[in-house]
PAKOL-259338 format. One record per residue (C-alpha): residue number from 1; x, y, z. Coordinates in nm, 2 decimals. Layout:
! PAKOL-259338
<NUM, <X, Y, Z>>
...
! end
This chain:
! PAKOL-259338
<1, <8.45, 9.68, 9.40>>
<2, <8.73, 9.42, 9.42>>
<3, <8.89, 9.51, 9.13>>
<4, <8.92, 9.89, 9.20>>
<5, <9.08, 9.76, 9.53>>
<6, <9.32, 9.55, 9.36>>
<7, <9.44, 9.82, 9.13>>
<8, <9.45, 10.09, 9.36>>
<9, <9.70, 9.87, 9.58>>
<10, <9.91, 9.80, 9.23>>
<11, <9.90, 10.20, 9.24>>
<12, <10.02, 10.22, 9.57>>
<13, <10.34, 10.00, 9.45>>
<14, <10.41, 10.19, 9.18>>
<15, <10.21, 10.01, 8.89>>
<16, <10.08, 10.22, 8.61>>
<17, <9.90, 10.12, 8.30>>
<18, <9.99, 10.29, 8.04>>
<19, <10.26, 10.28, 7.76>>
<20, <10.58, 10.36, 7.99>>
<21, <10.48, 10.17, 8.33>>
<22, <10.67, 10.28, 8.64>>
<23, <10.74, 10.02, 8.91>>
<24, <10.74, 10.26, 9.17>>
<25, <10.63, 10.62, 9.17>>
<26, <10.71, 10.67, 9.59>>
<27, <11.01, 10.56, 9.84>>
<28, <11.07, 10.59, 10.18>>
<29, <11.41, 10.61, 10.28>>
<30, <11.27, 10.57, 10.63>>
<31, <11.64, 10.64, 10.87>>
<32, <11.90, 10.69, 10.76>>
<33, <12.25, 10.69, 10.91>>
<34, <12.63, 10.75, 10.80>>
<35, <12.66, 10.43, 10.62>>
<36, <12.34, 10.38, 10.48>>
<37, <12.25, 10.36, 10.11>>
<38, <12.10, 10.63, 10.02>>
<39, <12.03, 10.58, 9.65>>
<40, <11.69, 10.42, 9.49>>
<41, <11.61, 10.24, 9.16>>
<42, <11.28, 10.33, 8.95>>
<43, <11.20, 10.10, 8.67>>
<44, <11.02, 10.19, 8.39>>
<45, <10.87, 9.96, 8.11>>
<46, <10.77, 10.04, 7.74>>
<47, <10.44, 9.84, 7.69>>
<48, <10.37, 9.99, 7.36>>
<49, <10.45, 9.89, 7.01>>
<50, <10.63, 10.19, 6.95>>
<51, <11.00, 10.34, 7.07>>
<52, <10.96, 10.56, 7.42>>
<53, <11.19, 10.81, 7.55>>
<54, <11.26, 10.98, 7.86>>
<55, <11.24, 11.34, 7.77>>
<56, <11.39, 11.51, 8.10>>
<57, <11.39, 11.48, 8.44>>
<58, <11.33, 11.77, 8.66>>
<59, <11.57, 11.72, 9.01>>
<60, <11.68, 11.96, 9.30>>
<61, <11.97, 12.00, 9.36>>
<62, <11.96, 11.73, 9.67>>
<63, <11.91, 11.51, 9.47>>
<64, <12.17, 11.30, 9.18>>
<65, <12.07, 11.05, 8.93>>
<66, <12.18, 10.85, 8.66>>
<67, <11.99, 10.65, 8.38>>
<68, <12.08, 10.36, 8.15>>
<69, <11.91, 10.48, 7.83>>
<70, <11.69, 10.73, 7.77>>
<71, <11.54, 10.50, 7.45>>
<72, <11.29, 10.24, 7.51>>
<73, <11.25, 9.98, 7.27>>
<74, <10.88, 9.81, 7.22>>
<75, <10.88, 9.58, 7.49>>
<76, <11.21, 9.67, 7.69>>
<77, <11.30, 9.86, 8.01>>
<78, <11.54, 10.10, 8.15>>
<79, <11.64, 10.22, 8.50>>
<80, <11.69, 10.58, 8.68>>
<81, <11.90, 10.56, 9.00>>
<82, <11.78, 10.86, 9.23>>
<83, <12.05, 10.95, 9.49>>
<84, <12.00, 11.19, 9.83>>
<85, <12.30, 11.37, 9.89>>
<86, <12.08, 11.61, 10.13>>
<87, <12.35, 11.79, 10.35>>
<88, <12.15, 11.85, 10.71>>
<89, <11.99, 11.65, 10.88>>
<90, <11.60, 11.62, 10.93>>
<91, <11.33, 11.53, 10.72>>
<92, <11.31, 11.55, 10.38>>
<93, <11.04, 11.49, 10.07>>
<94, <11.11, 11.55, 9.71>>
<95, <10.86, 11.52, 9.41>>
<96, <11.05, 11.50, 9.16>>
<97, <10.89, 11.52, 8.78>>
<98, <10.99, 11.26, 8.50>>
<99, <10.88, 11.37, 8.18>>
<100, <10.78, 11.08, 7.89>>
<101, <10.69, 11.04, 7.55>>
<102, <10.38, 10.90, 7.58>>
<103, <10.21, 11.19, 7.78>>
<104, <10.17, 11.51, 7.81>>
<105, <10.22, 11.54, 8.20>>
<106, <10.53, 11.43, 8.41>>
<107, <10.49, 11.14, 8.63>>
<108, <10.59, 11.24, 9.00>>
<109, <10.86, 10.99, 9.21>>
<110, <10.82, 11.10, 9.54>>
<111, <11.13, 11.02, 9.80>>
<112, <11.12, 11.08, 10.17>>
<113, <11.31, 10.98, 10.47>>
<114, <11.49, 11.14, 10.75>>
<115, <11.88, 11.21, 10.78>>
<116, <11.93, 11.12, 11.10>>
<117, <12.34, 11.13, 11.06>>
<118, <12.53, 11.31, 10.78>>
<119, <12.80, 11.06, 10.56>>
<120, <13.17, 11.06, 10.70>>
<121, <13.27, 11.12, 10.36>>
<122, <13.16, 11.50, 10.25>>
<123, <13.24, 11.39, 9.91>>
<124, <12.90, 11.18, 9.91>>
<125, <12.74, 11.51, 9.90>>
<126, <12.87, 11.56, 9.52>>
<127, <12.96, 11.18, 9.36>>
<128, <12.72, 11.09, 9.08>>
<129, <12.53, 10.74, 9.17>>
<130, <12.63, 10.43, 8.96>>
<131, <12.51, 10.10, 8.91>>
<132, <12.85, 9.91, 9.00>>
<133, <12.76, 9.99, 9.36>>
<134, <12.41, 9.74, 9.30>>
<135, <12.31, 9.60, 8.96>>
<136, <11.99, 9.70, 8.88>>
<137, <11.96, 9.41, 8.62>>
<138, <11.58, 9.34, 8.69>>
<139, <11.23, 9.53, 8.61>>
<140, <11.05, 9.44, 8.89>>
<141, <10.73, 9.49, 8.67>>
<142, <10.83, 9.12, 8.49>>
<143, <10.86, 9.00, 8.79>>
<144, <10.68, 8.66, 8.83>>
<145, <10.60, 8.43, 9.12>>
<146, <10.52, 8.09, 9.12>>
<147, <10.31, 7.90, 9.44>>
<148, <10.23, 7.58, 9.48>>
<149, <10.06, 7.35, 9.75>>
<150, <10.18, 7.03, 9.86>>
<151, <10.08, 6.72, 10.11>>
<152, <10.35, 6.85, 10.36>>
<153, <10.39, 6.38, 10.42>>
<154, <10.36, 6.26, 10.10>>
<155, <10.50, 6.58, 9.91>>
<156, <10.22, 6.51, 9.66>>
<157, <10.10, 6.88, 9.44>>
<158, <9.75, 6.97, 9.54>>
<159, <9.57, 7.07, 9.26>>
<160, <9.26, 7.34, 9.33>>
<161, <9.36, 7.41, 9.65>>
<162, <9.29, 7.81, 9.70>>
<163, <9.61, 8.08, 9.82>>
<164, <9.52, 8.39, 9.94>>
<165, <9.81, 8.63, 9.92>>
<166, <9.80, 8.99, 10.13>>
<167, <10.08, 9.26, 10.09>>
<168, <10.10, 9.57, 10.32>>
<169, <9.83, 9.42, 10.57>>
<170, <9.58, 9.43, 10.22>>
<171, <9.46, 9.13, 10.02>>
<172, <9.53, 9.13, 9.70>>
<173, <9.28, 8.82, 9.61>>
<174, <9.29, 8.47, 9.59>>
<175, <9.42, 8.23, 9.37>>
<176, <9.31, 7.84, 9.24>>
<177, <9.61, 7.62, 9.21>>
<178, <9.61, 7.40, 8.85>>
<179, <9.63, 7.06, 8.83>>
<180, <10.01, 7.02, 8.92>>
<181, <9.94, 7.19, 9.23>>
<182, <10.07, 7.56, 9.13>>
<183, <9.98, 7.89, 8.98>>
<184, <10.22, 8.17, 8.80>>
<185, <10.08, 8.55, 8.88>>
<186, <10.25, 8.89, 8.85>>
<187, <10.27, 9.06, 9.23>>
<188, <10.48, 9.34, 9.33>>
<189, <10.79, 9.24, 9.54>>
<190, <10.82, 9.26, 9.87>>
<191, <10.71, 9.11, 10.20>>
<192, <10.41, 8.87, 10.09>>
<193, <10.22, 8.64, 10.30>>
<194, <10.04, 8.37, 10.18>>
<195, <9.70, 8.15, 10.36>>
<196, <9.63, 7.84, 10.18>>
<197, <9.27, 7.62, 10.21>>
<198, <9.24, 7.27, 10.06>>
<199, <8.97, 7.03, 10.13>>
<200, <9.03, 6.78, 10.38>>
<201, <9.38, 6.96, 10.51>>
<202, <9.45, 7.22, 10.80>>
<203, <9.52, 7.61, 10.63>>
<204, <9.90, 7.63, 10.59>>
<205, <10.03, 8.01, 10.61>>
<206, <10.38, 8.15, 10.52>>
<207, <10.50, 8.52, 10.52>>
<208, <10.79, 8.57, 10.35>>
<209, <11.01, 8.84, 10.12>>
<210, <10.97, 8.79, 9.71>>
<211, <11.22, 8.86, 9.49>>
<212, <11.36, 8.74, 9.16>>
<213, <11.63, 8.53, 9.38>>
<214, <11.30, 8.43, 9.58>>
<215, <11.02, 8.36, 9.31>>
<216, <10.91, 8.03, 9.42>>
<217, <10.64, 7.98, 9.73>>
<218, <10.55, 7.62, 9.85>>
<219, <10.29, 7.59, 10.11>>
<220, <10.29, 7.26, 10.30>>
<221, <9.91, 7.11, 10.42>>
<222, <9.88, 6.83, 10.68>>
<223, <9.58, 6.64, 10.63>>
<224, <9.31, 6.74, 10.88>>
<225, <9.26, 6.41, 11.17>>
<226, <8.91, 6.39, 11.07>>
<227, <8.92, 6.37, 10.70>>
<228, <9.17, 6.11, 10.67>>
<229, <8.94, 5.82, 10.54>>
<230, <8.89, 5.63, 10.20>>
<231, <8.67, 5.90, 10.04>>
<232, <8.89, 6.18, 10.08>>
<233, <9.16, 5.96, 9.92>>
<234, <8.96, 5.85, 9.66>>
<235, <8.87, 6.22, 9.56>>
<236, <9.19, 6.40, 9.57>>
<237, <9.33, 6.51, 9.22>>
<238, <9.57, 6.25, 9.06>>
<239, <9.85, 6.44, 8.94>>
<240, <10.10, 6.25, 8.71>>
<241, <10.45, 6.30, 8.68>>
<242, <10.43, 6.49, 8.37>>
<243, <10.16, 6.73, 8.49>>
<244, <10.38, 6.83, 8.82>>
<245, <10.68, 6.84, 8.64>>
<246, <10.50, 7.07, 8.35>>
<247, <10.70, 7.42, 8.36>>
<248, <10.69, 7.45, 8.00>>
<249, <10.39, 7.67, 7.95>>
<250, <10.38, 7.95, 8.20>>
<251, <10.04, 8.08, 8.24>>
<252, <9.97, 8.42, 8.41>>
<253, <9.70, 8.34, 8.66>>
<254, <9.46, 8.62, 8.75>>
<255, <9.32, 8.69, 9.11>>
<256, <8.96, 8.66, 9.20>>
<257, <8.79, 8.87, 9.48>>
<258, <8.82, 8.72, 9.81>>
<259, <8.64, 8.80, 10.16>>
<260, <8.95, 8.65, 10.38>>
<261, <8.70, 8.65, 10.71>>
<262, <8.51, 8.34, 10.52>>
<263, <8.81, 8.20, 10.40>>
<264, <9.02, 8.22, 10.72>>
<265, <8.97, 7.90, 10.93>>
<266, <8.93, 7.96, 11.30>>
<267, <9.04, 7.77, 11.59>>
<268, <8.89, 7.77, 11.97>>
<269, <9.18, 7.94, 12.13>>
<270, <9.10, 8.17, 12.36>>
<271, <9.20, 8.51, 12.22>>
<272, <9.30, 8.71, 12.56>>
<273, <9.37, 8.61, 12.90>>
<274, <9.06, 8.74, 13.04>>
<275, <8.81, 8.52, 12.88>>
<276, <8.62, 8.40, 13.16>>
<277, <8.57, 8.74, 13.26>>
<278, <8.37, 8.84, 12.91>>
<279, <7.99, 8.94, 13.05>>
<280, <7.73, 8.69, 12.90>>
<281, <7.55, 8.97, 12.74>>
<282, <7.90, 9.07, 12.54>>
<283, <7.92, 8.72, 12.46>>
<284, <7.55, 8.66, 12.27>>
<285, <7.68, 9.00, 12.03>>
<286, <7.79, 8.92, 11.69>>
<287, <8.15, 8.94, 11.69>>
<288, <8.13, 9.27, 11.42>>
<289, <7.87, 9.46, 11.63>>
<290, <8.06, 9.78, 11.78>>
<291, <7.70, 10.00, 11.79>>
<292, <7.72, 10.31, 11.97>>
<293, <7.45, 10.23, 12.19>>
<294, <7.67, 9.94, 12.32>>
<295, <8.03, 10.06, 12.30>>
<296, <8.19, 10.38, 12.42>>
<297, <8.39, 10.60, 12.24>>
<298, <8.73, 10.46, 12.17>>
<299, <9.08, 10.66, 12.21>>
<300, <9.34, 10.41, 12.12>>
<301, <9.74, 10.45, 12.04>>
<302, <9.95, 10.19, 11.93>>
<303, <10.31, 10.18, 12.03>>
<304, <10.46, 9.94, 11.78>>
<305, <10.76, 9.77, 11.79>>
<306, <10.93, 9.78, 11.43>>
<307, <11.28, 9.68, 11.51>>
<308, <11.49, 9.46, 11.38>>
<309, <11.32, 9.13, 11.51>>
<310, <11.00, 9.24, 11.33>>
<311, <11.19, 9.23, 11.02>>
<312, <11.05, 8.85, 10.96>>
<313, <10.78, 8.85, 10.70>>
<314, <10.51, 8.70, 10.89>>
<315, <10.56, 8.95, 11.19>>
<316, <10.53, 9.22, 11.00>>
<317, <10.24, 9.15, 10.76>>
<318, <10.05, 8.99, 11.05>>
<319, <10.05, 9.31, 11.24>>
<320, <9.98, 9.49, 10.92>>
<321, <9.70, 9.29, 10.89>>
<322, <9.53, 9.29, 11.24>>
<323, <9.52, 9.72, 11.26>>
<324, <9.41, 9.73, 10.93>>
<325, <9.11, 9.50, 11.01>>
<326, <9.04, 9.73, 11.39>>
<327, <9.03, 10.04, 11.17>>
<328, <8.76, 9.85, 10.90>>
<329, <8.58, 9.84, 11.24>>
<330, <8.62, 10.21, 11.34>>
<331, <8.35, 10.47, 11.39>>
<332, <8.36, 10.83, 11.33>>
<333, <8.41, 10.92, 11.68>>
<334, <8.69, 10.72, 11.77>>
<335, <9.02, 10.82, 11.79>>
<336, <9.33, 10.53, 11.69>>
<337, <9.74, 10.68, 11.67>>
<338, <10.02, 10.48, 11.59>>
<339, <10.37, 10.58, 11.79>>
<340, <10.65, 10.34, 11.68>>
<341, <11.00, 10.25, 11.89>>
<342, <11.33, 10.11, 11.71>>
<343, <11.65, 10.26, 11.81>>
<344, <11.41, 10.60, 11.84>>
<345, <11.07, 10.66, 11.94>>
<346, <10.83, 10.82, 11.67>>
<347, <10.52, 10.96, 11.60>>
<348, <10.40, 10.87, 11.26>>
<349, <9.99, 10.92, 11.31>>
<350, <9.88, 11.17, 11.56>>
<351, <9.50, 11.07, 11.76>>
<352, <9.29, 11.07, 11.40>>
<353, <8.91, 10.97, 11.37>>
<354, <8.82, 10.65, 11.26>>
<355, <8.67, 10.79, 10.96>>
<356, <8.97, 10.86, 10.78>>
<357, <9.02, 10.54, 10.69>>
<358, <9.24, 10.53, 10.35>>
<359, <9.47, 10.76, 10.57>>
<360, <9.52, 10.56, 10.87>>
<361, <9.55, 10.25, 10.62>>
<362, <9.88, 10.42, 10.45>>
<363, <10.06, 10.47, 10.74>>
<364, <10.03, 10.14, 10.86>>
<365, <10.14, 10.00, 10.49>>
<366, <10.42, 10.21, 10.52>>
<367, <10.58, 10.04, 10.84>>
<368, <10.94, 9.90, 10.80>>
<369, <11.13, 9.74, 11.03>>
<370, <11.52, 9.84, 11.15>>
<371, <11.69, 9.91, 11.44>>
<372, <11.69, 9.89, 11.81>>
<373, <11.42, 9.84, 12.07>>
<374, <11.37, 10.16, 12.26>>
<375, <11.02, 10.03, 12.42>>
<376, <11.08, 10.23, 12.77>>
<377, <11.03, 10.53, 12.50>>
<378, <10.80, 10.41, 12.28>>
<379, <10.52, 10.35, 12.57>>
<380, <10.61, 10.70, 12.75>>
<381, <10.52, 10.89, 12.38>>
<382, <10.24, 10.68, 12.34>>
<383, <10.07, 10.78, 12.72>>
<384, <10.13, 11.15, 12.59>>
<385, <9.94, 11.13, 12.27>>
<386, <9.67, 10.94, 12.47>>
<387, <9.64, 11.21, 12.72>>
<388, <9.65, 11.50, 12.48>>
<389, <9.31, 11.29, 12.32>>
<390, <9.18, 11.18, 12.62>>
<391, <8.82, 11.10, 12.58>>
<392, <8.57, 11.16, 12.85>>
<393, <8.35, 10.91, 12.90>>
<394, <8.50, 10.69, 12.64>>
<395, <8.75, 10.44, 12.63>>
<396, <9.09, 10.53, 12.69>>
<397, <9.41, 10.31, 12.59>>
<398, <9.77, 10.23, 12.52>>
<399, <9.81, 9.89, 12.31>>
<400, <10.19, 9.79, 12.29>>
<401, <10.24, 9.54, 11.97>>
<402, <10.60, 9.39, 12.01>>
<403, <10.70, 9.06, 11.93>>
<404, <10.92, 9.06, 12.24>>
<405, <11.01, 9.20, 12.59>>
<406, <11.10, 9.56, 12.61>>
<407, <11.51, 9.61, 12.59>>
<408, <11.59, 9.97, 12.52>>
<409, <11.54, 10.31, 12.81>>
<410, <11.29, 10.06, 12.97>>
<411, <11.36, 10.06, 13.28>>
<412, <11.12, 10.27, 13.41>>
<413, <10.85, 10.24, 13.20>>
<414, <10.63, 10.06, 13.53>>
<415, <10.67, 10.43, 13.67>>
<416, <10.44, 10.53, 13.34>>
<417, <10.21, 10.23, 13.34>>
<418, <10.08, 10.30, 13.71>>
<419, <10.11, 10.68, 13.71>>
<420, <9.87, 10.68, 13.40>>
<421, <9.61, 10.47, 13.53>>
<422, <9.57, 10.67, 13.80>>
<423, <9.45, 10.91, 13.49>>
<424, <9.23, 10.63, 13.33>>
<425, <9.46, 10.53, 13.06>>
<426, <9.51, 10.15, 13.06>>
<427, <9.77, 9.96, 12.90>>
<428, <9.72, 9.58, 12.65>>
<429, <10.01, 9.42, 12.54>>
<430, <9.96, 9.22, 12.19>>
<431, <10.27, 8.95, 12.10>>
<432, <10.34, 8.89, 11.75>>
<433, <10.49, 8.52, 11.72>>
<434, <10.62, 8.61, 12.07>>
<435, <10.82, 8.30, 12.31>>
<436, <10.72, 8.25, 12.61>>
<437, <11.03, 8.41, 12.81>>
<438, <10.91, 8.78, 12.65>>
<439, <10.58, 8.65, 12.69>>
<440, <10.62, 8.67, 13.11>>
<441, <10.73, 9.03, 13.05>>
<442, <10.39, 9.11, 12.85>>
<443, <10.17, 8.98, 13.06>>
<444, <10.30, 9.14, 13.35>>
<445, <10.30, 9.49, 13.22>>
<446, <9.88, 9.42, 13.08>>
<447, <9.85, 9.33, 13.41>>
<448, <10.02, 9.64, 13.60>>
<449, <9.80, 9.87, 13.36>>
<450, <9.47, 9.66, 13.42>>
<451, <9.46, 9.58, 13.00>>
<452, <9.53, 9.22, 12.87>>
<453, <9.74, 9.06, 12.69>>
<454, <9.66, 8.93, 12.35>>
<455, <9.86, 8.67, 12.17>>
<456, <9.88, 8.67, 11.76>>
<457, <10.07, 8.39, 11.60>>
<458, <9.84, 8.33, 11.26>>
<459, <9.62, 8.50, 11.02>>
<460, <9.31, 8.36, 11.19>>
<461, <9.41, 8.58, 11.50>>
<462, <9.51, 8.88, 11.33>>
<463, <9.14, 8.89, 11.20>>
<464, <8.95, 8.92, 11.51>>
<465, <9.17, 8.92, 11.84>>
<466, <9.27, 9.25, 11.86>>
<467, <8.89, 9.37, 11.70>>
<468, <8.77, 9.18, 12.00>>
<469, <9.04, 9.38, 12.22>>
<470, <8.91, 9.70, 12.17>>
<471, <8.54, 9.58, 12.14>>
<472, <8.60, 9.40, 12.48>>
<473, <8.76, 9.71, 12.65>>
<474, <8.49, 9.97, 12.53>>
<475, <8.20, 9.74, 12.60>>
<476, <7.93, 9.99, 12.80>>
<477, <7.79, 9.72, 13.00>>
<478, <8.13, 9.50, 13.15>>
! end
């Protein structure tokens, strides 16, 4: 079951296995405004023993592109720069067919976005892309990474320590570190974030963006207070100079199935303010139970912030990660929608049943970051797509996820909290990696719409706090 999972999310990248591998076969343009680029590399990759070609590719007329060869040599690449020169604005979606040698059918690259301004220049409508204005020097499919995991004092390599890397909110596995304290695998760029275990240390965790500039990942571990002794020192690997040094011999490591609840190492931090008012009989339920018998009926929408400030790795992925784990817990009959706030306000999931799982899932991978903070916005469109869902007899809720306090048309957005309680729609605020000055803001606004505030800064919280949110909130019996 693992490996299907790890394959399909290669798929959803843009990996392909067979002769002429794509590194992408989808892009999302997301916004885009006078100056923005508007042009998109796809990298393909010969992995046969024989000579490939590109045969044709089938364009509208909105769209340009160039390539650097048509020929593929065994074992060798080439690139097709796809440009937008759509001239109104709105949304747009092409699929556009690429025909290869090594197959009968086309492979489809599908490019979306939305033209939200047109280019000063009306001569961008007709220029021809080329790759002076951004080498595209690298396949991203030979991309390699390299982690390793070190005693953050002593800056000793800890061998067999384990690294769980997630992309898009999804693990991909988990990974053994050698001797010399690191590992080589083949990941797709992008944001990564990374959750390493060794015995006798606290987890260390890092999100951050990979690249072939950025193809290195050290995780520092501080030795946990009450493992320091004799024995753990006389156990830890010995790693000689040689061995840590050793970069001769790069080894592809492969990933083995991991179950990141088991592997995640939880604290005793309370994970809302309202602890001490959790009923006892809430309290004695396993923390996965959300049986119908127990729980109401759940209409939730998100309003997430995905401006600029979310643009840090770990932001991103952590919020990723914590709605991806709520909708694992979803039933049929609840109801989850996803409204996100930049410079504009947007709905990207309309009120959808928890059984649709693996479409509730893309959305969420497909979150970027960029922009503004128009949160005043964000929460009234969220309150509408709540009210047009409304549940009777269920559980009815707005859950802002920002990692700060709301900047943009917010200025009235108290008026909206208070006029739709009166309609029994409450309000939670969750902080990503949040200080304490935007906290105030938060915890006020849970407050005004009798929700809580809920407070993610690690990967142990993003796997249960806002789970225990919603199972909290919907609890038949508070």
């Amino acid at each position: 079951m693992f490996r299907i999972i790890f394959i399909f999310t290669l798929l959803l990248h843009g990996y392909s296995f067979g002769q002429i591998s794509f590194d992408k076969t989808e892009h999302d343009f997301g916004d885009l405004y006078s100056g923005d680029q508007r042009f998109v590399d796809v990298y393909l990759k010969n992995n046969s023993d024989k000579v490939a070609f590109i045969l044709s590719v089938d364009k509208p007329m909105e769209v340009v592109y160039i390539q650097k060869g048509a020929m593929m040599d065994p074992d060798s690449s080439t690139v097709i720069r796809f440009q937008i020169n759509t001239r109104s604005k709105g949304r747009f979606h092409y699929k556009i067919p690429v025909f290869t040698s090594d197959k009968d059918e086309p492979t489809l690259i599908s490019l979306k976005g939305v033209i939200r301004e047109l280019p000063n220049n009306q001569n961008n409508f007709t220029a021809c892309p080329d790759f002076g204005q951004s080498p595209a020097d690298e396949n991203p499919l030979d991309f390699k990474l390299i982690v390793e995991t070190i005693d953050k004092e002593t800056r000793e390599k800890l061998g067999k320590s384990t690294v769980a890397i997630i992309q898009n909110g999804i693990p991909l596995g988990k990974w053994k570190t050698q001797m010399n304290g690191r590992f080589t695998t083949k990941i797709p760029l992008g944001i990564t974030y990374f959750y390493a275990t060794h015995t006798g240390y606290n987890p260390a965790e890092l999100g951050e963006y990979v690249n072939f500039k950025r193809n290195k990942i050290t995780l520092e571990l501080t030795r946990s207070e009450e493992e320091i002794t004799e024995n753990i020192e006389a156990t830890e690997p010995k790693v000689t100079e040689e061995e840590a040094d050793d970069d001769k011999t790069i080894e592809i490591s492969e990933p083995e199935e991991v179950n990141l609840e088991e592997l995640i190492v939880e604290d005793d931090s309370e994970s809302i303010d309202t602890i001490s008012e959790i009923p006892p009989s809430f309290s004695e339920l396993d923390k996965n139970n959300f049986d119908p018998s127990l729980f109401k009926p759940v209409n939730v929408v998100f309003v997430v912030d995905v401006s600029s400030s979310m643009r840090q790795a770990d932001r991103l992925e952590l919020l990723k990660y914590a709605i991806n784990q709520l909708v694992e817990m979803l039933r049929p009959q609840d109801k989850i929608g996803l409204v996100s706030y930049a410079t504009n306000a947007e709905v990207l999931l309309k009120p959808t049943s928890g059984a649709n799982k693996e479409e509730i899932t893309e959305i969420v991978q497909d979150l970027k970051a960029k922009g503004l903070t128009a949160g005043g916005a964000g929460i009234k469109l969220g309150y509408k797509q709540a009210k047009r869902n409304f549940i009777k007899d269920g559980k009815n809720q707005v859950i802002i996820v920002t990692d700060g306090a709301f900047n943009r048309n917010s200025d009235d957005y108290k008026r909206y909290i208070k006029r739709f309680l009166r309609k029994d729609i409450t309000l939670s605020v969750v902080g990503i990696k949040s200080n304490e000055r935007s906290e105030e803001s938060m915890r006020e606004a849970a407050e005004l719409g009798e929700g809580r505030f809920i407070l993610i800064e690690k990967l142990a919280d993003a796997q249960n706090h806002l789970k225990q949110e919603i199972r909290l909130a919907a609890f038949r019996y508070n």
